[in-house]
N, C-alpha and C positions, 0 to 999 in steps of 0.2 A: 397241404391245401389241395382242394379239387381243382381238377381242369377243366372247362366249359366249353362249351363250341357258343359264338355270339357268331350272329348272323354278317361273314363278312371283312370280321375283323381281324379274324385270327382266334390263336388263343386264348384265354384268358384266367386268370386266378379268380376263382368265387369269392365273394364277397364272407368275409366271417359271420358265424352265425352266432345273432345277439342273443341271451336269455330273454327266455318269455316273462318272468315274472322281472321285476324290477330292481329287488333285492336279492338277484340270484348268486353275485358276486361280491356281495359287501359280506360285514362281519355281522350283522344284525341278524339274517335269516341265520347264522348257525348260531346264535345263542352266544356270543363274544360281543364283550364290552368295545366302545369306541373310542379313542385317541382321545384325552378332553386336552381343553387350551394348556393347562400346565402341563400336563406331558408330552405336549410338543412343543410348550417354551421353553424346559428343563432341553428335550432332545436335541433341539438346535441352539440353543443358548449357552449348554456346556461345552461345545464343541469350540463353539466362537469365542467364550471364554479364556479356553483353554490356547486359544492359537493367539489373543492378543495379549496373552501372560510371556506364552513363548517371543511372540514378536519384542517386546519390551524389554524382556534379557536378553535378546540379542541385541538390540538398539543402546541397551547399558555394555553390553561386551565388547561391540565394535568402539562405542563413546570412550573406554578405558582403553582399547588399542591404540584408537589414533591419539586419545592423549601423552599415550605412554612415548609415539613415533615421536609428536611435537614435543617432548621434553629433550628426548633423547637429541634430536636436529637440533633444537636451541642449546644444547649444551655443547655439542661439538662446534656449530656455529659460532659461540663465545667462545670457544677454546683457540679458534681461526682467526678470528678477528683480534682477541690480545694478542697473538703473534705478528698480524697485520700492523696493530697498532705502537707491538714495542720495537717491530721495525721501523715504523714512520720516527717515533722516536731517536733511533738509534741514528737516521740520517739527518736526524735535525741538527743534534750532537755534534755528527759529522757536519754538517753546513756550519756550526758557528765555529767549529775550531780552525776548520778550513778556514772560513772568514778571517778570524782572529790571527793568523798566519799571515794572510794577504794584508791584513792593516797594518802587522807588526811590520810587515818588508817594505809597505808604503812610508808607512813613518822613518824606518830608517835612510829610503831612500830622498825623503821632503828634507831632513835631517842633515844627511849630507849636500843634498842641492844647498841649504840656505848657510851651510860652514864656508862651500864653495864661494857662495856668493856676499859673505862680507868680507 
């Protein structure tokens, strides 16, 4: 671009110089067709097509990972928890025979209290 002297200012960039005629920079004065509506619905409508085809196999890809984690966790999770649970079992087991020991020694000691006392 040119450089100007404006009175004062300093320097300055010339303003660009517009065509004189009005069609100087379209495609009409060289004899070229113009854009019509479908082929600029096709140009931006395959594109966006194609990225919300891609978006939606990703969105099914990730949807099949994370089911695949949640099965995976839930399965380990059950595997934890039956060991949790055949332990509570195993101390319940342990509490009644333990019980069943302390009543057997009660009773033989009521046993011998009521020999003692007739």
């Amino acid at each position: 671009m040119k450089l100007y002297e404006n009175s004062g200012r300093g320097r300055q960039f010339a303003p660009p110089l517009l065509p004189k005629e009005p069609h100087a920079r379209s495609n009409i004065s060289r004899g070229e067709e113009t854009v019509t509506n479908e082929q600029l619905y096709l140009a931006v409508g395959i594109p966006m097509a194609f990225n919300a085809v891609l978006i939606v196999i990703l969105m099914a890809y990730i949807n099949a990972k994370v089911d695949g984690v949640r099965t995976e966790l839930s399965a380990r999770m059950d595997i934890g928890f039956a060991a949790v649970n055949q332990r509570f079992d195993d101390m319940r087991d342990l509490w009644r025979a333990e019980l069943r020991r302390v009543e057997e020694i009660i009773d033989a000691r009521l046993k011998h209290l009521e020999e003692k006392v007739k």
